[in-house]
N, C-alpha and C positions, 0 to 999 in steps of 0.2 A: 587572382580572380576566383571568388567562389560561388558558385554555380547554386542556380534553384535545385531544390531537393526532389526528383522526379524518378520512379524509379529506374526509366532506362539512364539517366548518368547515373546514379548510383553503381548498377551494376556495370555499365561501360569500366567508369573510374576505376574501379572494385577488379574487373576484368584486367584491364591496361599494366595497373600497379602489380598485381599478383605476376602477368606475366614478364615484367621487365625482373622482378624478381627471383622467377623460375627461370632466367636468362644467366641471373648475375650469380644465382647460385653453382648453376651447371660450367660457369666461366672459371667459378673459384675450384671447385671442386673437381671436376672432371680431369684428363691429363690433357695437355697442349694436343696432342693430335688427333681428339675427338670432334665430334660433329655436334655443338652446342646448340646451333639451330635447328639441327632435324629433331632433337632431346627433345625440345623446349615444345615446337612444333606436336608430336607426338602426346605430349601433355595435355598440351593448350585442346587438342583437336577430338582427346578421349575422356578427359577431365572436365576441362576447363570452361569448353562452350555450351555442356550440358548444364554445370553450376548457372553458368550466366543465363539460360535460357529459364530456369527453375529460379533462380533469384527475380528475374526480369516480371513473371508473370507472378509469381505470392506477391512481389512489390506493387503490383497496381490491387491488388486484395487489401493491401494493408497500409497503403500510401498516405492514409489519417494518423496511422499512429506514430507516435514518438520516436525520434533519431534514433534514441537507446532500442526500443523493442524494434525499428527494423533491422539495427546491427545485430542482435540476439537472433531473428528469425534468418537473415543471409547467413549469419553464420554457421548456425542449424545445419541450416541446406548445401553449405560449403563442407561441411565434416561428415555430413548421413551421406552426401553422393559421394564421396571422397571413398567414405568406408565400407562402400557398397561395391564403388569400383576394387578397389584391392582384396574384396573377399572373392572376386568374380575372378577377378584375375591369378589370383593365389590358386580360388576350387578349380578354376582351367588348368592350370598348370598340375595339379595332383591329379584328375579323374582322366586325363589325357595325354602324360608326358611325350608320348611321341608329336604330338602336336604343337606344342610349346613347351619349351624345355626350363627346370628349376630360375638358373640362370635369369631369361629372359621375365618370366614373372617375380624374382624378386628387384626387377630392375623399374616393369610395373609399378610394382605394388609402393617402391620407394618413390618412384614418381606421382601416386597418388595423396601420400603422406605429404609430401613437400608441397604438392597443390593446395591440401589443405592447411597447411602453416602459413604457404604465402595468400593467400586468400583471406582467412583472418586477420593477418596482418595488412594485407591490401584493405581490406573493410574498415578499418581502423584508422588508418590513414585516410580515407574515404570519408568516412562522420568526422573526422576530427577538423581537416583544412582543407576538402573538398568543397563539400556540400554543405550551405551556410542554411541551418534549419530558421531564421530569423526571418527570409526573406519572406515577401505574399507570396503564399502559395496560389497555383492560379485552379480559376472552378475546373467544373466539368467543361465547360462549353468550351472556354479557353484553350483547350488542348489543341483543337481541331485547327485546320488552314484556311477551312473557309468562314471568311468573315461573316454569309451572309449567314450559318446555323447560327453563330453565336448573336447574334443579334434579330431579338425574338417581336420586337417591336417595329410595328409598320405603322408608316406614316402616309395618311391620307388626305384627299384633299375633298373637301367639301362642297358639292354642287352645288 
């Protein structure tokens, strides 16, 4: 099934894929007696929902133009927040070491990097078999639940 191109599926999809990803990676990678879902969680919840929230709204700014230049601009916005969080969280960890220890922020900051890998790669996946750019797009009015905005024409009856 591929879905109209709007930007909350977009980012939903984009969202979904990156974190079953940041699941599958922490599965492989991690040793048997860690906690994969608090990892993933922690990501999802410092990374992850902020990308979506910043993807979600440039996507209705930009929701006319082309598959390729919305994947180019989430993508943007999946590596500028990604790299902003890991420099946040790297200068926390040096201007304050008693507060958060080395340790812990390069545990961070590697959690930020793999956000933004799978996220690009969620976005890709995303434009390529998600989101079918072919279909009608629908207007403005369309958006909406209520039938009666979207229909601007009244029918009268004649004395």
């Amino acid at each position: 099934m591929r879905l109209r191109p709007s930007p909350l599926v977009e980012s939903a999809s984009a969202f979904a894929v990156s974190f079953l990803l940041v699941l599958a990676w922490y599965a492989f990678q991690r040793p048997a007696g860690s906690d994969i879902g608090a990892m993933a969680t922690t990501a999802a919840i410092l990374v992850m929902f902020p990308i979506f929230t910043a993807m979600t709204m440039v996507g209705f700014a930009i929701r006319s133009k082309t598959a390729l230049r919305r994947f180019f601009f989430a993508s943007a916005i999946a590596v500028v927040w990604s790299g902003g969080a890991a420099l946040m969280f790297w200068n926390g960890a040096n201007s304050k070491p008693a507060v958060m220890s080395l340790e812990a922020a390069n545990v961070l900051v590697g959690a930020c990097l793999l956000v933004a890998a799978t996220t690009v790669v969620a976005l890709a996946v995303t434009y390529r078999f998600v989101v079918d750019d072919n279909k009608v797009k629908l207007t403005t009015s369309q958006y909406t639940s209520n039938p009666q905005v979207a229909s601007k024409t009244t029918k009268r009856k004649k004395k």
